[in-house]
C-alpha positions in Angstrom: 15.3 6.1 7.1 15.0 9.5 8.5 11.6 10.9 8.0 12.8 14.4 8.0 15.3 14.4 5.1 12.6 12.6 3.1 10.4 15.8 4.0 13.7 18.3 3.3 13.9 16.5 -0.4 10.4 17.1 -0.9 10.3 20.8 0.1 13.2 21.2 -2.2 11.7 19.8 -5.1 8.5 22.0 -3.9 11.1 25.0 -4.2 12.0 23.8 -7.7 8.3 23.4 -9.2 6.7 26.0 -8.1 7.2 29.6 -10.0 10.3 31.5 -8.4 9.4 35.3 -6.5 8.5 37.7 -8.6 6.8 35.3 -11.1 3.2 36.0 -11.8 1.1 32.4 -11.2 -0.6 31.4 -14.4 -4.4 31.6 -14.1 -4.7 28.0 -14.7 -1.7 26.4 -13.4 -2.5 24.4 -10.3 -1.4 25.8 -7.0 -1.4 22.9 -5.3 0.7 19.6 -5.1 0.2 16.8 -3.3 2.9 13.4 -2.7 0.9 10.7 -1.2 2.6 7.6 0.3 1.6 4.4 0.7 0.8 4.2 4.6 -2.5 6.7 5.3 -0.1 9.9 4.5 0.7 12.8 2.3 2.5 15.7 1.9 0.2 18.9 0.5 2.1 21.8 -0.9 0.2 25.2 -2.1 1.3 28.4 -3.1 -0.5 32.1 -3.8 0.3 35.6 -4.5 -0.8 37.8 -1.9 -0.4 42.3 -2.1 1.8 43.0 1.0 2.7 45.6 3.1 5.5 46.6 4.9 5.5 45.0 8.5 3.3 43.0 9.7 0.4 41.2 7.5 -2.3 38.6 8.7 -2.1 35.7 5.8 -4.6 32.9 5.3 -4.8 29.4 3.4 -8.0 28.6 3.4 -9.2 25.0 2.8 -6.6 22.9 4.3 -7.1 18.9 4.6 -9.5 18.2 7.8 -6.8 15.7 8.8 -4.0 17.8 8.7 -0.9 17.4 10.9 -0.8 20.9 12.7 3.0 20.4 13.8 4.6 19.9 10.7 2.7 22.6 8.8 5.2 25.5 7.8 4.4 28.6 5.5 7.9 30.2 3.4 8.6 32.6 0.9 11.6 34.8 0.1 12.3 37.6 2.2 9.1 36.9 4.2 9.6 36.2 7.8 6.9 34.1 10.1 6.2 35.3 13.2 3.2 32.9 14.3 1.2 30.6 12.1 -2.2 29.0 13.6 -4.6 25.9 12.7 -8.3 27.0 13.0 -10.9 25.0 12.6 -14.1 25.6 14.6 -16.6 24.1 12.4 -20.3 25.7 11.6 -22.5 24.3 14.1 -25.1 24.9 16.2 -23.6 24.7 19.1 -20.6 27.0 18.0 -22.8 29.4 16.6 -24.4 29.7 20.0 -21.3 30.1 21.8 -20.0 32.7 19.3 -23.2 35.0 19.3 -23.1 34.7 23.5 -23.5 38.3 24.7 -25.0 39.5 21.1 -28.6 40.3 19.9 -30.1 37.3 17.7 -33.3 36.6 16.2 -35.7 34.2 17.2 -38.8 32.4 15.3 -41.8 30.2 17.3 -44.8 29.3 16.4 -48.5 30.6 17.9 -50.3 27.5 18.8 -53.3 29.0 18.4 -52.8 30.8 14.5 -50.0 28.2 13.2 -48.3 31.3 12.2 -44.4 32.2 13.1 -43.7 34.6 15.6 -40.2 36.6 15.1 -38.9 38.5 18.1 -35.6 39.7 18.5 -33.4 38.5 22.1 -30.2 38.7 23.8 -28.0 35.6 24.0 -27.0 35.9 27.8 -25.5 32.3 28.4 -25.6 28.9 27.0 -26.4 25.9 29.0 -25.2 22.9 27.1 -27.1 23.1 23.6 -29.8 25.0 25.5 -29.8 29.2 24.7 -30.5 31.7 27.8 -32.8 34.8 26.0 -33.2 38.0 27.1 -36.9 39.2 25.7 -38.5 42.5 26.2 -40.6 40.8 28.8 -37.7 38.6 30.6 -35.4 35.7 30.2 -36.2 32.3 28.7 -34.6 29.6 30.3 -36.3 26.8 28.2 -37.0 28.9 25.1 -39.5 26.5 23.1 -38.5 28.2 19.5 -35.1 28.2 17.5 -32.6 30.3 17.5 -31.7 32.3 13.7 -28.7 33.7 12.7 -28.2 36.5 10.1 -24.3 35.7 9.2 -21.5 33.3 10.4 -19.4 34.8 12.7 -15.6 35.3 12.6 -13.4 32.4 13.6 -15.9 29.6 12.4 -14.9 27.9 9.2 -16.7 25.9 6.8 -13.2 24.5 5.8 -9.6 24.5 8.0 -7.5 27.1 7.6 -4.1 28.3 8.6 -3.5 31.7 9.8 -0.3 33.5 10.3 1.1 36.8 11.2 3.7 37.4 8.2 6.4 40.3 8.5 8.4 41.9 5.4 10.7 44.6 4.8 9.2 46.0 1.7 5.6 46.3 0.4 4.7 44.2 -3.1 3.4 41.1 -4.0 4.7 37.9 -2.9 4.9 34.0 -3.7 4.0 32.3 -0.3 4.3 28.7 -0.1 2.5 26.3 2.8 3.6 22.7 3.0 1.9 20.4 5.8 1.5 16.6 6.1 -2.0 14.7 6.4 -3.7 11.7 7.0 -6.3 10.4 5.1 -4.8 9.9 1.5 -3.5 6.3 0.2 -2.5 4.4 -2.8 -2.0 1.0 -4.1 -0.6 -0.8 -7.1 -3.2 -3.1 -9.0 -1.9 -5.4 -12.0 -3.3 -7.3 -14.6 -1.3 -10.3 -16.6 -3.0 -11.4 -19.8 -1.3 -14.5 -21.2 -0.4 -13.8 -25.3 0.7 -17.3 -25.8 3.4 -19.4 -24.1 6.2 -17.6 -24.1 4.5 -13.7 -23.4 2.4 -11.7 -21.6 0.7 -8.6 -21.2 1.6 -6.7 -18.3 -0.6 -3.5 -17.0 -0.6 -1.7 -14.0 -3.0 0.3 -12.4 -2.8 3.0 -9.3 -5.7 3.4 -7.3 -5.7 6.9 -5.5 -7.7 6.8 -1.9 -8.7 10.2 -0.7 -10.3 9.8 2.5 -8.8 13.1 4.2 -12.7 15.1 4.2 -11.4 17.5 1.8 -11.7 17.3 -2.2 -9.1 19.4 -4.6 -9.4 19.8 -7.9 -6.6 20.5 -10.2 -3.7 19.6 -8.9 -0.6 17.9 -9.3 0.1 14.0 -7.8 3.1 12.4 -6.9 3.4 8.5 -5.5 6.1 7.6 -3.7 6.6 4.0 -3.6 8.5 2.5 -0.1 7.5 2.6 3.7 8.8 6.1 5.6 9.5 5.8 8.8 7.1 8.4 10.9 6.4 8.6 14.5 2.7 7.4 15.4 0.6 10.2 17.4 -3.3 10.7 18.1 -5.1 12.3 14.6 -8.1 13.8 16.4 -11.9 13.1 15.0 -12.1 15.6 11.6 -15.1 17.3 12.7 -13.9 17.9 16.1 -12.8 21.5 17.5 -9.3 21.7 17.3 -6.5 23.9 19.3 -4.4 26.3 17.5 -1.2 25.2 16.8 1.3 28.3 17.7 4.9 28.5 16.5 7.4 30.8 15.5 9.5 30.2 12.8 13.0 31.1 11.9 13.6 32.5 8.8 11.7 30.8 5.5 13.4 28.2 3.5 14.3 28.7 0.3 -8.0 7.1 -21.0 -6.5 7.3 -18.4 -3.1 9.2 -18.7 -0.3 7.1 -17.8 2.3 7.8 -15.0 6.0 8.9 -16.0 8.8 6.9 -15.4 9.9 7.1 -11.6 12.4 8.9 -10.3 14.6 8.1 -7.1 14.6 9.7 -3.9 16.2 8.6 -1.1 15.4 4.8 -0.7 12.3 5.2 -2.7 10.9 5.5 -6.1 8.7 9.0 -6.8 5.9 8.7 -9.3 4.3 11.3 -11.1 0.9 12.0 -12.9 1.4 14.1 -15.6 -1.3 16.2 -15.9 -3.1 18.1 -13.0 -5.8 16.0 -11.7 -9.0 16.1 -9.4 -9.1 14.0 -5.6 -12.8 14.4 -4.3 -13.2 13.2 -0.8 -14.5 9.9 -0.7 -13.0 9.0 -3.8 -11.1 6.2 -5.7 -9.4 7.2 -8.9 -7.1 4.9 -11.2 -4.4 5.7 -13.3 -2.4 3.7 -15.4 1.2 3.0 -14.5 2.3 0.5 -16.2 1.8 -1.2 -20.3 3.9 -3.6 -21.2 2.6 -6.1 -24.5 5.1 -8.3 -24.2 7.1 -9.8 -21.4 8.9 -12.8 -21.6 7.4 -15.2 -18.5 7.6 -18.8 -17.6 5.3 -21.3 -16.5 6.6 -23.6 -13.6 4.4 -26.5 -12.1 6.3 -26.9 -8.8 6.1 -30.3 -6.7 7.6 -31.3 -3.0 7.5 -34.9 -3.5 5.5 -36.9 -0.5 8.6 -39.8 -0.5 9.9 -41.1 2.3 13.4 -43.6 2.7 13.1 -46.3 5.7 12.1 -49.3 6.0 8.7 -49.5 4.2 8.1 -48.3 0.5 5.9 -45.5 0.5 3.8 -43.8 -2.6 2.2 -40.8 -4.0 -0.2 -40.2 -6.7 -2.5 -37.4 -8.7 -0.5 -34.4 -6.7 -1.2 -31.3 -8.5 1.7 -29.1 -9.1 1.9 -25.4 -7.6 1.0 -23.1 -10.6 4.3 -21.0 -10.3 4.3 -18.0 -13.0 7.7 -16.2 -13.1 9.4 -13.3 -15.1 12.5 -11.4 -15.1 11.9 -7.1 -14.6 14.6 -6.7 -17.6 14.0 -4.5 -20.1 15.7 -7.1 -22.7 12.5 -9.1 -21.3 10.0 -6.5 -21.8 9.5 -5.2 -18.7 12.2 -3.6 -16.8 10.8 -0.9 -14.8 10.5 -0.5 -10.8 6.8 -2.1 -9.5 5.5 -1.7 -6.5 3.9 -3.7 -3.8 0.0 -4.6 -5.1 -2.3 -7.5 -6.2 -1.4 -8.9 -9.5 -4.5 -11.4 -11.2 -3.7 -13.7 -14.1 -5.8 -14.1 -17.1 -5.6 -16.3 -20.4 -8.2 -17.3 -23.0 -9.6 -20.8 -23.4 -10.2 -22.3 -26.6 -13.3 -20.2 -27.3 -11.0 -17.6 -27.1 -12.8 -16.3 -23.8 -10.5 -14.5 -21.3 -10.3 -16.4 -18.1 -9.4 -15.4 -14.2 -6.3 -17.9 -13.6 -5.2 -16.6 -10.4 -4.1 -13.9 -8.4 -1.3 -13.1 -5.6 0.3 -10.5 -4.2 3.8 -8.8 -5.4 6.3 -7.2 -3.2 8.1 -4.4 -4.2 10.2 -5.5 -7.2 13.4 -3.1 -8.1 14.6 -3.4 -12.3 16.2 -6.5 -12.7 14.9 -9.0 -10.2 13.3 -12.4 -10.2 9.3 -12.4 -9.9 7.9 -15.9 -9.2 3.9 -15.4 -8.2 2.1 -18.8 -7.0 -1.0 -18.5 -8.6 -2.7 -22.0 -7.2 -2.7 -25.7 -8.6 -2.2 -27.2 -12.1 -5.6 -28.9 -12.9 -4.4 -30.7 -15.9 -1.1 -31.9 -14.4 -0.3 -34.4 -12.2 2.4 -36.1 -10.7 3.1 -39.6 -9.0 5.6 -41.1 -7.1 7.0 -45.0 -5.7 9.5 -46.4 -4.1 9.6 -49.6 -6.3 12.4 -51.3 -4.6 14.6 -52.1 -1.6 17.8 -53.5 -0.7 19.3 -53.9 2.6 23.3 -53.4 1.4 24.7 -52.9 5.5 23.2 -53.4 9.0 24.8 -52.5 12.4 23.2 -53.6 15.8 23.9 -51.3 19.0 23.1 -49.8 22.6 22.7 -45.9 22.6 23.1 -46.8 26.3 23.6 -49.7 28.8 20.3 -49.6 30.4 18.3 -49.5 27.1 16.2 -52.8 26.9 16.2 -52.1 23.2 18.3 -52.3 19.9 18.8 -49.5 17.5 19.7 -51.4 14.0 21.6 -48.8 11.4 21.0 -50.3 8.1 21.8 -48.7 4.6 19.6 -49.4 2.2 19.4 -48.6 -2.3 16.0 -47.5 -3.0 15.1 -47.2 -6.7 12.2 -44.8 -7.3 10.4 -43.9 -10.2 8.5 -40.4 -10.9 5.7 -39.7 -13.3 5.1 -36.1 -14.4 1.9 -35.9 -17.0 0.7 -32.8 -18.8 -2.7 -32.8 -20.7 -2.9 -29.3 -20.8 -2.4 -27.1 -23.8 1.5 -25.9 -23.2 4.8 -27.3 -22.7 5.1 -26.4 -19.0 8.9 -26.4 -17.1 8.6 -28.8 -14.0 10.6 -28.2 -10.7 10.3 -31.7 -8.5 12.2 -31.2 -5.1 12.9 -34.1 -2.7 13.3 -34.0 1.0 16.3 -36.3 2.0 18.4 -36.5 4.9 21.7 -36.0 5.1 22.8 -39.1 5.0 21.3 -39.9 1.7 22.9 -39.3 -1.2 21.8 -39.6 -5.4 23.7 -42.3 -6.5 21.8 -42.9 -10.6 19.2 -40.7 -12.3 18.0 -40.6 -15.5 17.4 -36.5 -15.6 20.2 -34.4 -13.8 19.4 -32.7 -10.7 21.3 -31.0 -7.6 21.5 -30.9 -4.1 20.3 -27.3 -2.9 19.4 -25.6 0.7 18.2 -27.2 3.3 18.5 -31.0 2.2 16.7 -30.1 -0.9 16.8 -32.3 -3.8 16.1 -30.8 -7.3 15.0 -31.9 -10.7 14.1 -29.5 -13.5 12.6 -30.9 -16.7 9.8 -29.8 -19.2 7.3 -31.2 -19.7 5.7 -31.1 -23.3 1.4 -30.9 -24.0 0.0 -34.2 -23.9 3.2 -35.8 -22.7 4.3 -37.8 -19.7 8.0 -37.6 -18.0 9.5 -40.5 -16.4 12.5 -40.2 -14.1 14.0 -43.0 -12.7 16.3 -42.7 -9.7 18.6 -44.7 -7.1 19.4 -43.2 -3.9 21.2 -44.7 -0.7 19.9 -43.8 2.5 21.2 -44.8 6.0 18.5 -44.7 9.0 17.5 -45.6 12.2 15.6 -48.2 13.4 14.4 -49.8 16.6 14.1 -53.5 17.5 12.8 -54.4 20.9 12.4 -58.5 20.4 16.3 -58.8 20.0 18.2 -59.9 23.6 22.1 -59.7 22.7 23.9 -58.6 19.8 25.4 -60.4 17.0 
């Protein structure tokens, strides 16, 4: 999908939340949002109310994100024109302090090696030669100057923090609402859930958001959105935060118009739009959850899943004490008690044992899941069920004897065969668990008795589905024909 009308929808729902012209800002209402995406992103959006005159103004947002995208930074406000906006951000440093103060007096402290005591002169700094000052003293110029260098002030230009400059024009003096809206790196989130199993037919669902802000800035008070979904966006260089960065020079056109748990989404586009309710803090550096998601009761299944190890020839073959996958599943239905749009995160599976003790079960990843599907997590092996297998009999019903080609010195022999085969399913666990037993076959085989129903599916795929109940054993008993190949290299001619 088009990055830009996702950035178009978000700058009108900017236009929407934030107060209208003329509308004083409340003293504590935050004046910044910011939408953070799953894929090292976000989209920051601030506002103030600055006195105007008519003409040309120089406008500032101090204390934009370290990481932020200088391009698609834009600043709006009604009948407010942008001539030029600029990114600066020439840290404090030594080294650009010493190239600002070049051709200015500064002071100077050494020490007297024979008193201990510090010696303050005053000095002009001529030249720097790397991270190496050039004074001019009273007495002459210091080339290797073996004392530091003091400044009384920082000078204009350098900035603890980014900020965005720009030259703003308007046709009439007042007060106006000005709006900045910018993309960044730095910022992610993810979806964490937790499954607690009530009993055999529920479970407790929650769900967690964990908010990543490692842009180098921190904000306090402000408003968070999610959006949930991969946007498309077109990969450039983000430079080192703490290096010197260019000014990014444009002129624009005309401005465009406990934990507290998240709101319902809301769509946009081909994506789902979270938002935390209450304004919120994101220091850099830190991880903060929010609940999403608190659902007591959804209706789930247990599934012990089994690809049986069975083969149809000429020899019997066997399997025995194969552990079932462990194969949770649960419909996102409200009817079920769920039925609300989750997105992609690590879900971990809990349930008590007879203590009463809450026990890790599991854990696996889920893919964004829209209302109303299927959600079947394999969360390992069954350790208290088991499953065998045989091939008990076999009986040769039709044999054909033939070339593939004239100069073979060899027979290939087609023989159909009935194979009777017998499964054994126990469960000495503590629920009634739902069993799915597939068998490979080829397709030439077909079921021809069983003594549980099952179905042919994809790929050559036969199905049985059964339940097992605690401390009970399932026996299914089938007979299959199968027709196969085999070669014979003691037989001469053909009969």
């Amino acid at each position: 999908m088009n990055f830009t009308k996702i950035f178009t929808s978000m700058l009108a729902l900017t236009v929407v939340s934030l107060p209208t012209v003329g509308q004083a800002l409340v003293a504590d209402m935050p004046n910044t949002e910011i939408t953070i995406y799953n894929q090292n992103l976000a989209l920051i959006k601030k506002s103030q109310t600055l006195s105007l005159k008519k003409g040309v103004n120089q406008i500032v947002f101090d204390e934009v994100a370290r990481q932020m995208r200088p391009e698609s930074a834009f600043i709006f406000g009604k009948d407010v024109k942008i001539l030029e906006q600029n990114y600066d951000y020439a840290g404090v440093n030594y080294m650009n302090m010493l190239n600002a103060y070049v051709g200015k007096n500064v002071k100077t402290v050494r020490v007297n090696e024979k008193t201990g005591e510090n010696v303050f002169e005053t000095a002009k700094l001529i030249a720097v030669d790397g991270a190496t000052p050039v004074l001019q003293f009273d007495y002459g110029i210091e080339t290797n100057f073996p004392g530091r260098v003091l400044f009384d002030k920082v000078p204009l230009g350098l900035n603890s923090t980014p900020v965005l400059k720009a030259k703003a024009e308007v046709d009439t003096q007042g007060d106006k609402n000005l709006y900045l809206a910018y993309l960044t790196s730095g910022f992610s989130w993810e979806a964490n859930y937790v499954a607690k199993v009530n009993d055999d037919k529920t479970l407790e669902l929650l769900g967690r958001v964990s908010l990543n802000n490692n842009s180098g800035s921190s904000y306090d008070n402000v408003n968070v959105n999610l959006i949930a979904g991969d946007v498309n966006t077109v990969n450039r260089v983000v430079m080192p935060r703490m290096a010197m960065m260019k000014s990014a020079n444009f002129t624009a056109a005309d401005s465009v118009a406990e934990a507290a748990v998240i709101s319902s989404p809301e769509t946009l586009g081909g994506y789902y739009m979270y938002q935390i309710p209450q304004p919120t803090s994101l220091k850099d550096g830190q991880i903060k959850q929010v609940s999403f998601v608190n659902a007591p009761k959804v209706r789930y299944s247990r599934e012990g899943k089994i690809v049986s190890l069975l083969s149809f020839g000429e020899d019997k073959t066997s399997f025995e004490d194969v552990n079932p996958n462990f194969v949770c599943s649960f419909d996102n239905l409200k009817e079920d008690g769920l039925g609300i749009p989750l997105p992609n995160g690590k879900i971990s599976f809990y349930d008590y044992d007879r203590n009463n003790a809450l026990q890790f079960i599991g854990e696996n990843s889920l893919a964004n899941k829209a209302e109303g599907q299927k959600i079947e997590l394999n969360l390992g092996k069954f350790f208290d069920i088991y499953a065998s297998g045989e091939v008990t009999n076999i009986q040769k019903i039709n044999e054909r004897k033939y070339k593939k080609n004239a100069s073979d010195t060899c027979i290939t022999v087609e023989q159909t065969s009935l194979f009777d085969v017998v499964y054994k399913v126990a469960n000495k666990g503590k629920y009634a668990t739902n069993i799915v037993l597939k068998q490979p076959l080829s397709s030439q085989a077909k079921v021809i008795q069983e003594s549980i129903k099952g179905q042919m599916e994809k790929g050559n795929m036969y199905v049985w589905k059964f339940s097992v109940d605690a401390g009970k054993t399932v026996e299914l008993k089938v007979n299959l024909q199968n027709t196969f190949d085999k070669r014979d290299c003691t037989l001469i001619t053909l009969e």
